[in-house]
C-alpha positions as CSV (number, residue, x, y, z in Angstrom):
1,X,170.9,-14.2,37.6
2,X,173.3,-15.9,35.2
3,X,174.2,-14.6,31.5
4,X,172.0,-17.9,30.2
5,X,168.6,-17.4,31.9
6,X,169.0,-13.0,31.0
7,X,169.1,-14.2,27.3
8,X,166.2,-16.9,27.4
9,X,164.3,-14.4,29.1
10,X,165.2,-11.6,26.6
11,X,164.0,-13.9,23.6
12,X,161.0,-15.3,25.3
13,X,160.2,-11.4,25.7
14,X,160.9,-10.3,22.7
15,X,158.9,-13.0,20.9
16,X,156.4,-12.8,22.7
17,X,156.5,-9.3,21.6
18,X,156.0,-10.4,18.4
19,X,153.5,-13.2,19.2
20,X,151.0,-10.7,20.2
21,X,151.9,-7.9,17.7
22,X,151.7,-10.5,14.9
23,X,147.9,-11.9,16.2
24,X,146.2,-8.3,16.3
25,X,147.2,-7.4,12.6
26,X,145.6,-11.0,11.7
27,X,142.6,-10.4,14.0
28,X,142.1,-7.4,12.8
29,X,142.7,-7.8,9.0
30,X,140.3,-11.3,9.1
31,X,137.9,-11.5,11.9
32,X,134.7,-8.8,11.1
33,X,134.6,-5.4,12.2
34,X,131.9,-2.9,13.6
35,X,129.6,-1.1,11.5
36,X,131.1,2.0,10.7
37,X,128.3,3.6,9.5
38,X,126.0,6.1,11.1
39,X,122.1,4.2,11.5
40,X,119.7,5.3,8.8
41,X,115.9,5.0,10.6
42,X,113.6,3.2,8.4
43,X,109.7,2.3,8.8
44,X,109.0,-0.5,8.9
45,X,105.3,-0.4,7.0
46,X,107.1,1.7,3.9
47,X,109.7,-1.1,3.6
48,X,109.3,-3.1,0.3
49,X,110.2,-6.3,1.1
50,X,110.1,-8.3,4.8
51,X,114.2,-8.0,5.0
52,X,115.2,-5.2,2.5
53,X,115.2,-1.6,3.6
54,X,115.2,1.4,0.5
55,X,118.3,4.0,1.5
56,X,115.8,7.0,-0.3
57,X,119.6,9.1,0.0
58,X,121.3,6.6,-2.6
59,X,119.5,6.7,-6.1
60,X,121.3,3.7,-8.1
61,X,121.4,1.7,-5.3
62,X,117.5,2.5,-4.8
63,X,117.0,1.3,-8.6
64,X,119.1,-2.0,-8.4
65,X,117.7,-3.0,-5.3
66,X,113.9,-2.3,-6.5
67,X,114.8,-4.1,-9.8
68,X,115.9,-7.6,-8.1
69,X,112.6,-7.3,-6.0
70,X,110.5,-6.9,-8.4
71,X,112.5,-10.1,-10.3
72,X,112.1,-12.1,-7.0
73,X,108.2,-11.5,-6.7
74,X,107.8,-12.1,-10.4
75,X,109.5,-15.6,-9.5
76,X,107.2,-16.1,-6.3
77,X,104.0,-15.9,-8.6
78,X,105.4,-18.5,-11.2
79,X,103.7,-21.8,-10.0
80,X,107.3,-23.0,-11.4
81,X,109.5,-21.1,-10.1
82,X,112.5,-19.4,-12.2
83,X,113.2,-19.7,-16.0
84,X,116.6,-21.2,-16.7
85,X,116.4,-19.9,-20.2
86,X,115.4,-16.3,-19.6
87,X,119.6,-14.8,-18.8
88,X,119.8,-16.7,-22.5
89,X,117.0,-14.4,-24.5
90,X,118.1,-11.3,-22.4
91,X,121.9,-12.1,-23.4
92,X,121.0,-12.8,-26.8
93,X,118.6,-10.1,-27.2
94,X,121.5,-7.2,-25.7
95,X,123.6,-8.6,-27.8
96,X,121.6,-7.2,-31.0
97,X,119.6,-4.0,-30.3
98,X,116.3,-4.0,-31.8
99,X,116.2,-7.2,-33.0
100,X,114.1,-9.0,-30.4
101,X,115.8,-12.8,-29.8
102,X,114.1,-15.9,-30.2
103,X,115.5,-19.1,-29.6
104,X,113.9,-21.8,-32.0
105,X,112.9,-25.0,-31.0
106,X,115.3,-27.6,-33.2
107,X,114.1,-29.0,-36.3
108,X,112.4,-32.5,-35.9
109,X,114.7,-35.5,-38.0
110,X,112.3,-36.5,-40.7
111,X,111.1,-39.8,-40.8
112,X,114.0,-43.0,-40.8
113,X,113.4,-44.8,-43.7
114,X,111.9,-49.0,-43.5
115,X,114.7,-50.8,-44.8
116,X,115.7,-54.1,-44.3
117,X,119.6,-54.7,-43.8
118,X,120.3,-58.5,-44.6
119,X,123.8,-58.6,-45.1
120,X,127.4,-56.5,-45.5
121,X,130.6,-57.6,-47.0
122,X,133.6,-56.4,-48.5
123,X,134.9,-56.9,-51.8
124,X,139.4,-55.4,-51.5
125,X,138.6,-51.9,-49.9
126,X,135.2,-51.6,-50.6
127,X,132.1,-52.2,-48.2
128,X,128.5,-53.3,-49.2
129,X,125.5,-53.7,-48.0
130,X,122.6,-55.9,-48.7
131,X,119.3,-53.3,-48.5
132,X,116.0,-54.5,-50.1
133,X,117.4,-56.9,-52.3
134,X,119.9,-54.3,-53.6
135,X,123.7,-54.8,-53.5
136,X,124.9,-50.9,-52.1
137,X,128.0,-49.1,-51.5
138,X,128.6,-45.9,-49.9
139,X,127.4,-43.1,-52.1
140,X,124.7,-44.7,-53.4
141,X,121.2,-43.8,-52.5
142,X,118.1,-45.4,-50.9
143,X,114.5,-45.2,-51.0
144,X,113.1,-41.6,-49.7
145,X,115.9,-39.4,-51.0
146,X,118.3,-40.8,-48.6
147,X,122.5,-41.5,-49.0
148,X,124.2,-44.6,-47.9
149,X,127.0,-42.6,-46.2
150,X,129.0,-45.6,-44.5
151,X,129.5,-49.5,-44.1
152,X,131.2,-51.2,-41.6
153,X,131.3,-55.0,-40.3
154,X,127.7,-54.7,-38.4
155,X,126.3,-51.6,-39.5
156,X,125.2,-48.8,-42.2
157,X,124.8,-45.0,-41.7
158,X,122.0,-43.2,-44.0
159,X,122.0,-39.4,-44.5
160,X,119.2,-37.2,-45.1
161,X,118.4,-33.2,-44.7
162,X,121.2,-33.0,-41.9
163,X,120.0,-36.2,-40.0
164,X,121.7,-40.0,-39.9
165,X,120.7,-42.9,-39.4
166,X,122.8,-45.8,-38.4
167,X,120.7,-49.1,-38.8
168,X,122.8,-52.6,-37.1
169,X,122.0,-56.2,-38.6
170,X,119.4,-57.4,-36.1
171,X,118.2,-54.5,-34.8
172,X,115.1,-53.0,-36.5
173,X,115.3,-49.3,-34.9
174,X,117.6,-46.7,-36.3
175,X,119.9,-44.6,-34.1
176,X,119.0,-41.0,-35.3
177,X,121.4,-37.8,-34.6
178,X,121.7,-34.5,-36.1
179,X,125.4,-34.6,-38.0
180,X,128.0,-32.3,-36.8
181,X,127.2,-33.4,-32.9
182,X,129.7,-34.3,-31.5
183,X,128.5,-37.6,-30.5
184,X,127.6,-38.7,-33.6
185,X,129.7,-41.9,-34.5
């Protein structure tokens, strides 16, 4: 045998050496194992649910696992299924002991106003608005206890008790937010 077909077949060797070593510490690090541990007989007929079996030799396990059945057939009797706001009053209500937690529902706007927007205009930096009959600027105020907060080419913004009102010339209906949203203006 020649010096060049001894060295090809010492590296195809070797690497394949390494070939295989290098696939059974990636088979076994990623593909699944055997169960290690020893069987545990269970009855059927004492089991509590159709899939979950009770380990009686591992008490915190016993009480997690008996807690999310119990959640799972409180679900299956709702016609509705889960609450999406329940994790909400349980956070809120760990987060102050004692103090149970009740999440309010928000606070209706109070009625918009029946005004009747005819015109605006500026005069140098200043906006107004034609409302009833009434030449007004911003900071001025309107029937009902509410504020002329705003003018602008095609439109005025009321304010009242936390709620405004932006009323457009032609269009009769307010748009009505709570202020501070960020989708306000």
């Amino acid at each position: 045998m020649d010096n060049r077909r001894k060295k090809v077949l010492i590296v195809l060797c070797v690497g394949g050496g390494i070939l295989v070593w290098r696939l059974y510490v990636v088979g076994t690090k990623y593909l699944p194992h055997g169960a290690q541990a020893s069987p545990v007989a269970v009855d059927p007929s004492s089991a509590p649910g159709p899939t979950m079996a009770i380990d009686t030799r591992i008490p915190a396990v016993n009480s997690i696992l008996e807690g999310r059945l119990a959640m799972q057939r409180t679900i299956a009797e709702k016609p509705w299924g889960r609450n999406p706001f329940d994790r909400i009053k349980r956070k809120a209500a760990a987060a102050t002991p004692g103090i149970e937690a009740t999440i309010e529902p928000p606070r209706a706007a109070p009625p918009a106003p029946t005004i009747e927007l005819t015109g605006v205009s500026h005069s140098g930096d200043v906006w107004l608005a034609a409302i009833n009959g009434a030449i007004l600027r911003a900071g001025d105020s309107v029937e009902g206890g509410f504020t002329l907060r705003r003018v602008t080419g095609d439109s005025v913004t009321l304010e009242s008790q936390g709620w405004g009102y932006r009323y457009k010339l032609g269009r009769a209906p307010p748009r009505i937010w709570k202020l501070g949203e960020s989708n306000a203006e």
